[in-house]
C-alpha positions as CSV (number, residue, x, y, z in Angstrom):
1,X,0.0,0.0,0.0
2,X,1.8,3.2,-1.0
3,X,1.9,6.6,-0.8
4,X,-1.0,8.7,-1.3
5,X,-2.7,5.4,-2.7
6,X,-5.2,4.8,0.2
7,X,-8.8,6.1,0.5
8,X,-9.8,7.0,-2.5
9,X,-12.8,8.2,-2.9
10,X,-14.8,9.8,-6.4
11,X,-14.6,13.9,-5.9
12,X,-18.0,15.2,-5.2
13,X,-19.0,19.5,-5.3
14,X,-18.2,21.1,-2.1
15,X,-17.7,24.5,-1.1
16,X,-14.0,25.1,-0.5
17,X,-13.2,26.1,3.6
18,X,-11.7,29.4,3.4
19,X,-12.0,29.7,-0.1
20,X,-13.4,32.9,0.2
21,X,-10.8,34.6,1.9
22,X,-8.6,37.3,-0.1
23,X,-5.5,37.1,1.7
24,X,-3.4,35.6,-1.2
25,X,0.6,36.1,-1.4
26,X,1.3,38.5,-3.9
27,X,1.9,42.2,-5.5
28,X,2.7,44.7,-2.1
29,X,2.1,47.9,-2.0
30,X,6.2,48.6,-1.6
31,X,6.0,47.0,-5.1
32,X,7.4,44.2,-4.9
33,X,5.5,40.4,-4.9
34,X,5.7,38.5,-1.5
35,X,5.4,34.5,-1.8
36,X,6.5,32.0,0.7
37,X,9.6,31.5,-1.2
38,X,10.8,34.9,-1.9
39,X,9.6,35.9,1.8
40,X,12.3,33.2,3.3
41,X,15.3,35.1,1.0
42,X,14.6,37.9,3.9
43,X,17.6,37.2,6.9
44,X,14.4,37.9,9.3
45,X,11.7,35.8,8.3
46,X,14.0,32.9,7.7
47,X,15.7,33.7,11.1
48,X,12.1,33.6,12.6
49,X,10.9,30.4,10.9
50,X,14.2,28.6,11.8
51,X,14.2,29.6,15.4
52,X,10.4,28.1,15.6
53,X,10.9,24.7,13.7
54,X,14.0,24.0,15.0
55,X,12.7,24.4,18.4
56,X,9.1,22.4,17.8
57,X,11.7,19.8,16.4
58,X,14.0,19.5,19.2
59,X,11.6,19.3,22.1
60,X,11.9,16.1,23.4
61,X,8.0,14.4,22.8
62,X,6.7,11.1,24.5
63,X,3.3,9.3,24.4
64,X,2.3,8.6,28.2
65,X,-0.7,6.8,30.2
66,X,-2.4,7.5,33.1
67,X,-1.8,4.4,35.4
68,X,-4.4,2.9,37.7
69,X,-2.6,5.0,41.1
70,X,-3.2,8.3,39.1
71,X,0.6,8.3,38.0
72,X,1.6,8.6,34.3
73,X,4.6,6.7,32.6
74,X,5.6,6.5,29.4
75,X,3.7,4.5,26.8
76,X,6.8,2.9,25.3
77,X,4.9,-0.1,23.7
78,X,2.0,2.1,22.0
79,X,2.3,2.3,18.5
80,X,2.7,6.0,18.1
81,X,5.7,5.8,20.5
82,X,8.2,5.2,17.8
83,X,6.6,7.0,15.4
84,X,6.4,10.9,17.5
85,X,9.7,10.6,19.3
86,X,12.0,8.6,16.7
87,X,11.1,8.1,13.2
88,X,7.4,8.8,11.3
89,X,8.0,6.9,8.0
90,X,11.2,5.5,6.6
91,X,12.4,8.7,5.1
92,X,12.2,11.4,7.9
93,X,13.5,11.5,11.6
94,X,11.0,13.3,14.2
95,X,13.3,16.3,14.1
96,X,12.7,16.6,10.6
97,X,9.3,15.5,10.5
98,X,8.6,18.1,13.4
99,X,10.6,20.6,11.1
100,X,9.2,20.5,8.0
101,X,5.7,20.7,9.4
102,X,6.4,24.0,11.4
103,X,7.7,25.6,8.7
104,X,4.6,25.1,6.9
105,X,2.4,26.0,9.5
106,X,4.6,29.1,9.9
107,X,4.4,30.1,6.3
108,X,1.0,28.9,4.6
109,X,-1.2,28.6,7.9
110,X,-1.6,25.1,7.6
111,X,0.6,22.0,8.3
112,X,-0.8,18.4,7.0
113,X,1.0,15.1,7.1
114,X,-1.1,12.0,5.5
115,X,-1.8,9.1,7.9
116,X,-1.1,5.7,6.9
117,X,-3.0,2.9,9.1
118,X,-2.7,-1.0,9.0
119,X,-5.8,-3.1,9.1
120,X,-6.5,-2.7,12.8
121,X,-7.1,1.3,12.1
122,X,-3.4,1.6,13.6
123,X,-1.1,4.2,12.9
124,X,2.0,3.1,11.3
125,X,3.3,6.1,9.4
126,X,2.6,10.2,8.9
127,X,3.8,11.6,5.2
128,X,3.9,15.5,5.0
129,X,2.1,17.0,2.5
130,X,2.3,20.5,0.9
131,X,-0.3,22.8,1.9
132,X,-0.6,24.9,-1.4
133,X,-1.5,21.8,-3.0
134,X,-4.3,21.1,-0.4
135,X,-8.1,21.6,-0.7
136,X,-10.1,21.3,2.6
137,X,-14.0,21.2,1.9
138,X,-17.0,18.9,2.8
139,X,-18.8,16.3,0.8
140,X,-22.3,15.9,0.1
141,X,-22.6,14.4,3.5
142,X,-21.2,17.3,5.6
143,X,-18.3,15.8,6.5
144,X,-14.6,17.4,6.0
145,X,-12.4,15.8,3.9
146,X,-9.2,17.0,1.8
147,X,-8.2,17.0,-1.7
148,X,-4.6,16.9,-2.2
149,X,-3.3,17.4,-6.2
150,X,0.2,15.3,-7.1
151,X,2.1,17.0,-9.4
152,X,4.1,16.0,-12.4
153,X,7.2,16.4,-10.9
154,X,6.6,13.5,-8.0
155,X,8.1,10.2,-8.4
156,X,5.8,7.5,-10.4
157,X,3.6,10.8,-11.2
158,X,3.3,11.3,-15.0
159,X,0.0,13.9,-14.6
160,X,-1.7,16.4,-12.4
161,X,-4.0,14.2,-10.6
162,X,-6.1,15.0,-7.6
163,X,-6.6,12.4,-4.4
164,X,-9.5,12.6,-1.8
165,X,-8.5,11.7,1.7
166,X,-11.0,11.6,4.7
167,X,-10.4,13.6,7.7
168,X,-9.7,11.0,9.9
169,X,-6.4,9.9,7.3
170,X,-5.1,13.4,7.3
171,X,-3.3,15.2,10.5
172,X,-3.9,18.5,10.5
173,X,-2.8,21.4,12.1
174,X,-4.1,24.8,11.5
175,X,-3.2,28.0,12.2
176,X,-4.8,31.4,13.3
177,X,-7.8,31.0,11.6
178,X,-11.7,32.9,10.7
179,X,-13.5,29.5,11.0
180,X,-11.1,27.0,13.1
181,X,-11.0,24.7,10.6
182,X,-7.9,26.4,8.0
183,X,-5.7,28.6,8.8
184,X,-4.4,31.4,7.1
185,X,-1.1,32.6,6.5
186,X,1.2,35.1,8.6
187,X,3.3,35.7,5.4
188,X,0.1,36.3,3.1
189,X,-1.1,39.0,5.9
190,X,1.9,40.4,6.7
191,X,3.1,40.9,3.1
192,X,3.2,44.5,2.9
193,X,5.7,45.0,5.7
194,X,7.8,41.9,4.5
195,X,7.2,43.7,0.8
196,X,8.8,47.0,2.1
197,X,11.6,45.1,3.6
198,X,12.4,43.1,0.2
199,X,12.5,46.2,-1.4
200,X,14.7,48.3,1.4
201,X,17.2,45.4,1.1
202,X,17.0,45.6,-3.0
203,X,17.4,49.5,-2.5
204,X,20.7,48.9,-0.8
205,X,22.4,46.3,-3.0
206,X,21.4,48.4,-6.1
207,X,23.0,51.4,-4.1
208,X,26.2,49.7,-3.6
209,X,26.2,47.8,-7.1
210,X,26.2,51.3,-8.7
211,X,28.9,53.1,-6.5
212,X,29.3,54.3,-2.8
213,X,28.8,57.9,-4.0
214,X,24.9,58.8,-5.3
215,X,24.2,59.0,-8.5
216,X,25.1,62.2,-10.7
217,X,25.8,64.5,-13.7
218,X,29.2,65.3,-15.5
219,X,28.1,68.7,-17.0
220,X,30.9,69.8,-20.0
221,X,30.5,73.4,-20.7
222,X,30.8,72.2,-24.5
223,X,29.7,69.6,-26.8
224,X,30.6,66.3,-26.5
225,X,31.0,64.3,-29.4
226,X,30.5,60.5,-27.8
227,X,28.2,60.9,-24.6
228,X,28.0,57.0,-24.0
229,X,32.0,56.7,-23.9
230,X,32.0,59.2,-21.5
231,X,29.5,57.8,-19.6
232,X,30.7,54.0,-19.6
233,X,34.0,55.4,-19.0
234,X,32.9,56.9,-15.8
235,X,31.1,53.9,-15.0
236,X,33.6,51.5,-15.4
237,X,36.4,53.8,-13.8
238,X,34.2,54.6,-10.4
239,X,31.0,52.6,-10.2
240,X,30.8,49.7,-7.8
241,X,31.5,49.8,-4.0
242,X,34.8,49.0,-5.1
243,X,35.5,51.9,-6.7
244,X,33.9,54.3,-4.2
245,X,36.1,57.0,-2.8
246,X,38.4,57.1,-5.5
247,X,39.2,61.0,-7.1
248,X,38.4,62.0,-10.1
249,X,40.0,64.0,-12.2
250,X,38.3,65.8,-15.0
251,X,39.5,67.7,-18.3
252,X,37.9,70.3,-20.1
253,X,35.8,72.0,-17.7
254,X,33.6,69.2,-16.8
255,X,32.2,69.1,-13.4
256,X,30.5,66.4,-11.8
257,X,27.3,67.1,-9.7
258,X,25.4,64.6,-7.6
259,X,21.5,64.4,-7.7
260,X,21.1,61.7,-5.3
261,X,19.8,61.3,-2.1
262,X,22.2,59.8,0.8
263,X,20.8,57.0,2.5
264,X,21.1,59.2,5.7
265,X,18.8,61.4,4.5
266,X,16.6,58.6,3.3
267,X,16.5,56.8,7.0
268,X,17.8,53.5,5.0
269,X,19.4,52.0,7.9
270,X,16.7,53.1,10.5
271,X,14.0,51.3,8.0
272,X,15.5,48.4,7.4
273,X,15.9,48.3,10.9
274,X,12.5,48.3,11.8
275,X,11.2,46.3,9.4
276,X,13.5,43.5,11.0
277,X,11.7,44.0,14.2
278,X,8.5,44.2,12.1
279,X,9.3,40.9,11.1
280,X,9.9,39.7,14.4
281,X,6.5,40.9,15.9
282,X,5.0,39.1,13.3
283,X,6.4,35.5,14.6
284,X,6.4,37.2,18.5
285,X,10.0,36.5,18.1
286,X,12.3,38.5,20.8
287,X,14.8,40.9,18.8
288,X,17.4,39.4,20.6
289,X,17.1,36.2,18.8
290,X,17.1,37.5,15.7
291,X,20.6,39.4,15.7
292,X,18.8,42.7,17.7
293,X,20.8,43.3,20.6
294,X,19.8,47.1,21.4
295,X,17.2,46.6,24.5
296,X,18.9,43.6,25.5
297,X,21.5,43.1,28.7
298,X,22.5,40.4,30.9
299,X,19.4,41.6,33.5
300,X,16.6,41.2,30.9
301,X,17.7,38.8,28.4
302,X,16.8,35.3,30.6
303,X,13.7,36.9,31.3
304,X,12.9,37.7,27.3
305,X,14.1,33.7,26.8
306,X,11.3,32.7,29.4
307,X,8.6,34.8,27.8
308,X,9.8,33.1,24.4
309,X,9.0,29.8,26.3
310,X,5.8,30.9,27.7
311,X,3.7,33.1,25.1
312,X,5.8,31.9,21.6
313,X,6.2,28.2,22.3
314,X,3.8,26.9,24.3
315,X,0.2,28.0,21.9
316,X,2.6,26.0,19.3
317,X,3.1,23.3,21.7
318,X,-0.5,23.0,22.5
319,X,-1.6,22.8,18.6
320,X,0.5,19.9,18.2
321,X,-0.5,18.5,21.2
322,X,-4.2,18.5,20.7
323,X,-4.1,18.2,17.1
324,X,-2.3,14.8,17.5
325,X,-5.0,13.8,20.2
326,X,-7.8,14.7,18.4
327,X,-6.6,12.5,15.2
328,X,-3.9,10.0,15.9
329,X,-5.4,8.7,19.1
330,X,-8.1,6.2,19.0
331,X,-11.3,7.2,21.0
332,X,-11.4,4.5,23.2
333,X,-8.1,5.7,24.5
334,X,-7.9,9.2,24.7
335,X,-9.4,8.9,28.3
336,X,-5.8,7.7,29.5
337,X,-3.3,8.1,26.6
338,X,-2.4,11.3,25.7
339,X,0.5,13.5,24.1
340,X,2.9,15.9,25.4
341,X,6.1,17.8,24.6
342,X,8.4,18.3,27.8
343,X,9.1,22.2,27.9
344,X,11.0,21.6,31.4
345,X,13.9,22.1,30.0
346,X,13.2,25.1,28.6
347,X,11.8,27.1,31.1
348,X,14.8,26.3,33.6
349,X,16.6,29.1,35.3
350,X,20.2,29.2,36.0
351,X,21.7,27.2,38.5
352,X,21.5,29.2,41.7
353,X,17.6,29.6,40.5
354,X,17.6,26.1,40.3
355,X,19.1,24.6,43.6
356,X,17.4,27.3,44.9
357,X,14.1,26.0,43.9
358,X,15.1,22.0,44.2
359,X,15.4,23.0,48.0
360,X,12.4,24.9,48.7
361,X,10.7,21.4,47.3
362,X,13.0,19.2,48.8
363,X,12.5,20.5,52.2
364,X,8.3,21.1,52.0
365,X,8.1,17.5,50.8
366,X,6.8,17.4,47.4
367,X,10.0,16.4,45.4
368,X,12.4,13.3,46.4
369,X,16.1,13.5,45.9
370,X,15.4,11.5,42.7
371,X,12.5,13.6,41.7
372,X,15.7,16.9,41.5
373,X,18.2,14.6,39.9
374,X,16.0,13.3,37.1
375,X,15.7,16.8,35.7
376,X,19.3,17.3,36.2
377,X,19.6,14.2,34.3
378,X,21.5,12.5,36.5
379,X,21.8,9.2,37.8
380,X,19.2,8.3,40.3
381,X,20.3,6.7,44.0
382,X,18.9,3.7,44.7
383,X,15.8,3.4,46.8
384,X,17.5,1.4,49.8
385,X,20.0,4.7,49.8
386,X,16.9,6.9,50.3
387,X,16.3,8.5,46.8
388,X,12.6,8.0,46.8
389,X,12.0,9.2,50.5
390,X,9.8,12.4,51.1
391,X,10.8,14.7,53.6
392,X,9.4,17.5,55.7
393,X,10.7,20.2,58.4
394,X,10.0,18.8,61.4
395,X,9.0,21.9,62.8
396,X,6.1,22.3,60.5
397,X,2.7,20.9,62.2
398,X,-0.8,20.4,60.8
399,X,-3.0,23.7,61.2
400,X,-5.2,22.0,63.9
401,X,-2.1,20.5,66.3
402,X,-0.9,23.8,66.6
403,X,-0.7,24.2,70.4
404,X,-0.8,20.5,71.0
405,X,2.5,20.2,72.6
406,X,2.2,23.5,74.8
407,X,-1.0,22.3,76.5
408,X,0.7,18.5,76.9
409,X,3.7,20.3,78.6
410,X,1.7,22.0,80.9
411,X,-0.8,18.8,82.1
């Protein structure tokens, strides 16, 4: 059974979800077009969608159950084990897996992975699929299903043709959305402000590919016989950056007069500036990540990384996590199976922080001394050497004792 060969179904008329909207990549009002592809040329939004991706793919992510004593372990023997936290299909590790999603879901909206199950409705491996090639719509029915077109260019694919997958064979993850069921894209909305920066960075190569010093006019109080000599001439001798700065000297009583406008003047550096931190407000990415140290110091900068953890990552983290729930587990099971990314890590402080912490639980009895070194990752001490016992101050007493041992002392 191979790819993109299961569940086919006849295409029937639907009404497209979202197919109404108007927020389509293209022309800007800078001038210049803004697609998913020529948006990742930009340092920033590339900057942006790696930072995200990366860190979706590197969280470490485990399938656990809910044990009869109200503890949860790790599901090692359920099938999606293997397939979240090692490898989804032959071809692709979770990091990549994980990677290639997010940067989907970061650029079109949407992130969809076909999901291949074995005759017991298991799942035994998730396929990514591109999402401007997907249709989401209902059928005659009601029902959602998607319509994925292969193209030419795929292996064993000859002609355009167009495969209809049921919901329940498609993982899908949408973005900020009108209706909850597609999202749409933060590049398509937010192309005007990535247009203005495409065309601020074109503004300064083309300024340096034509010469350090503005643009001008050699004025010659004559005639000159051969103005496009003299002109390539001049090019040739002083355009480029490589040839700024160098003198001139001029014959005849021709003078050379700029008509340009310096960049200074312009505010070229304090636009493409902001449109960097533009950029970065668009993905809630601290400047600090992307290169911007200005408002940064060593005071602040932890406390930037946190919030990163807190309001960037973890409304990520929770799409994934639900979205996997709702479609990859089966319903009998989502009672005590469930999904979940460890952010732990993450959101530790330094190391003073830390023991600091470790020892305010240690001491109030709600973390063992094996509790503490499991998320230092380090070996645990065995149970007969006391790594498993609670303890409490000995001082502390229950609200109602309080004056027990006064009024014993004094019978």
């Amino acid at each position: 059974m191979g790819f993109l060969d299961i569940f086919r179904r006849p295409l029937v008329d639907k009404k497209l979800t979202g197919g109404g909207y108007s927020f389509f990549f293209g022309p800007t009002s800078a001038g210049k077009p803004v697609t998913e592809r020529s948006a990742m040329q930009m340092t920033a939004v590339y900057a942006c969608v790696r930072i995200l991706s990366e860190a979706i793919a590197g969280l470490p992510l485990h399938v656990y159950r809910y044990e009869e004593n109200g503890s949860r372990t790790k599901a090692l023997d359920h099938p999606l084990y293997v397939l979240l936290h090692d490898e989804p299909n032959p071809e692709m590790t979770s990091f990549v897996f994980r990677e290639t999603l997010m940067t989907h879901l970061l650029l079109w909206g949407n992130a969809y992975a076909q999901v291949i199950r074995n005759g017991k409705g298991e799942v035994i491996g998730l396929y990514p699929l591109m999402p401007n090639r997907m249709e989401v719509g209902r059928n005659k029915h009601g029902e959602l299903e998607y319509t994925y077109t292969r193209t030419g260019d795929e292996p064993n694919q000859k002609m355009p043709q167009k495969i209809v997958l049921q919901a329940s064979d498609v993982l899908h993850i949408p973005g900020l959305g009108f209706d909850g069921l597609v999202g749409y894209s933060p590049i398509a909305m937010a192309k005007n402000a990535i247009g203005l920066a495409i065309a601020t960075e074109e503004y300064g190569a083309s300024f340096f590919a034509n010469g350090a010093t503005p643009g001008g006019v050699l004025e010659h109080p004559g005639t000159i016989k051969d103005p496009a000599r003299v002109r390539e001439s001049w090019q040739s001798t002083f355009g480029g950056s490589r040839n700024s700065n160098k003198i001139a000297v001029l014959e005849e009583g021709m003078k050379y007069t700029p008509i340009g406008i310096a960049p200074e003047q312009a505010q070229f550096l304090e636009t493409r500036k902001f449109q960097i931190n533009e950029i970065a407000r668009i993905f809630r990415i601290p400047p600090h990540m992307v290169g911007d140290l200005e408002k940064s110091s060593f005071s602040n900068i932890e406390q930037q990384s946190l919030e990163f953890v807190k309001y960037t990552l973890e409304p990520w983290v929770i799409r994934w996590e639900q979205a996997i729930t709702k479609t990859l587990l089966a319903p009998g099971e989502k009672p005590r199976v469930f999904v979940k990314f460890n952010l732990e890590g993450l959101l530790r402080g330094d190391y003073v922080s830390r023991m600091n912490g470790y020892a305010t639980a240690r001491q109030n009895g709600w973390m063992s001394a094996n509790d503490i070194r499991a998320l230092e990752n380090l070996d645990l001490i065995p149970e007969e050497d006391g790594g498993d016992l609670y303890l409490v101050n000995g001082n502390m007493l229950p609200l109602g004792l309080a004056g027990a041992y006064a009024e014993v002392e004094s019978e």
